[in-house]
C-alpha positions in Angstrom: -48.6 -51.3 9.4 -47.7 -49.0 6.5 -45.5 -45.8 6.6 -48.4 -43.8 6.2 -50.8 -44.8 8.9 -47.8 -45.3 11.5 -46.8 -41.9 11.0 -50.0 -40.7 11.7 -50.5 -42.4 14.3 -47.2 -40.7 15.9 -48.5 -37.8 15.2 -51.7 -37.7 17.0 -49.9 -39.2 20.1 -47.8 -35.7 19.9 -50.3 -34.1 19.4 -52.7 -35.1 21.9 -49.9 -34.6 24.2 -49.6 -30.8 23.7 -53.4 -30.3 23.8 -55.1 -28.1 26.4 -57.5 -29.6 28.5 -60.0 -28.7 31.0 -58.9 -30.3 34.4 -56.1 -31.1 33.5 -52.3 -29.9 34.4 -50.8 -27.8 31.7 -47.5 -28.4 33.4 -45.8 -29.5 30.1 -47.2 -26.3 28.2 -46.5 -23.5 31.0 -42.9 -25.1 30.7 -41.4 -22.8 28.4 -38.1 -23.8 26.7 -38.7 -27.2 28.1 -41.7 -27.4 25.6 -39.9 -26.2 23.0 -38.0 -28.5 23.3 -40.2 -31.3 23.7 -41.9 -29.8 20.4 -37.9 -30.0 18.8 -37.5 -33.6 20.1 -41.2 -34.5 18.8 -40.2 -33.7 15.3 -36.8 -35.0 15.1 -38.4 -38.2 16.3 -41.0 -38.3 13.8 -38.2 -37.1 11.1 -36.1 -40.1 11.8 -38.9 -42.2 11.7 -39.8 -41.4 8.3 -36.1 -41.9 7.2 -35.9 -45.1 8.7 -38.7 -46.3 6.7 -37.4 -45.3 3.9 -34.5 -46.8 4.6 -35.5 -50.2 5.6 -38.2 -50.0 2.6 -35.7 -49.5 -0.6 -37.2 -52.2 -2.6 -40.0 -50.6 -2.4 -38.9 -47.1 -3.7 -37.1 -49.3 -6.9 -33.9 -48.5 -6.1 -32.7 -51.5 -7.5 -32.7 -49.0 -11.0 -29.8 -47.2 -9.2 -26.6 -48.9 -9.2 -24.5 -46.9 -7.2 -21.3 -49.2 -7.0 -20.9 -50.6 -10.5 -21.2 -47.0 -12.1 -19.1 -45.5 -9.5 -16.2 -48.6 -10.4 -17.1 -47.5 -14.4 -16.1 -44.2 -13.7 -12.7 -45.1 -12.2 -13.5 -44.3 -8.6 -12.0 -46.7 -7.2 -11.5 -45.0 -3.3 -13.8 -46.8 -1.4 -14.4 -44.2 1.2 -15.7 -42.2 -1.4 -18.0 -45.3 -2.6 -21.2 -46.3 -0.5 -24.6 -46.9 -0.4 -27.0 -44.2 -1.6 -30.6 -43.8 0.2 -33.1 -42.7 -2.0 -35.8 -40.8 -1.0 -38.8 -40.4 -2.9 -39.8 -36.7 -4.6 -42.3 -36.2 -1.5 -39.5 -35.9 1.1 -39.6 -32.5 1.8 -36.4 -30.6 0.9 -35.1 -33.8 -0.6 -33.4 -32.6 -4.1 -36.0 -34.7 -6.1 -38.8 -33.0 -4.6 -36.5 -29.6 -5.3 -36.3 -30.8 -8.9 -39.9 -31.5 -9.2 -41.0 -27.9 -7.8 -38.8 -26.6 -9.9 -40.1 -28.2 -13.0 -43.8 -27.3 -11.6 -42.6 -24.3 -11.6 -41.3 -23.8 -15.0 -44.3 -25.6 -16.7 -46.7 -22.9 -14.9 -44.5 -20.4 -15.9 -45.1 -21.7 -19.5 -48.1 -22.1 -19.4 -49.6 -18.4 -18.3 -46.4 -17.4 -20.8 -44.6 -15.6 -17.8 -40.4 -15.3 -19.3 -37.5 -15.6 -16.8 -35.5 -11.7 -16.7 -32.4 -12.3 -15.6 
């Protein structure tokens, strides 16, 4: 299954759980902070998900173009609790700094292009 559909699919399942129904008990959604924090725990769930799978799925991002241990042993850091294994999340992780960078370069390239000029 990829990380798409299975994320999708987790999802629905939330959301099909906080839908209002006819004939049915709205226990969970006249529950008040307890649905809040089911909503919280729903999130975090599918969150961790997501990192997981780009975790266990590094290969597939190419991070084997990163090499994290024999640049960090190049530039004399030789501490190894400073030294470890980077994840790499892709630019459409949101808040991730490489999907920071590339809204910032969108950005600037509108910017440049309707000839708009930073005032600082």
């Amino acid at each position: 299954m990829n990380k798409k559909r299975a994320a999708e699919e987790r999802e629905k399942y939330y959301c099909c759980r906080i839908q209002q129904r006819l004939n049915q008990s709205t226990l969970l959604l006249r529950s008040g902070r307890l649905f809040l924090q089911f909503i919280v725990d729903a999130a975090a769930c599918i969150e961790q998900w997501r990192l997981n799978w780009y975790w266990m799925h590094q290969g597939t991002l190419r991070t084997e173009l990163y090499s994290g241990l024999q640049d960090a042993m190049d530039n004399g850091d030789t501490r190894t609790d400073q030294v470890g294994k980077k994840i790499i999340l892709p630019s459409s992780y949101t808040n991730s700094p490489r999907n920071k960078q590339q809204y910032y370069q969108d950005a600037m390239a509108i910017n440049a292009g309707f000839g708009w000029h930073y005032i600082s």
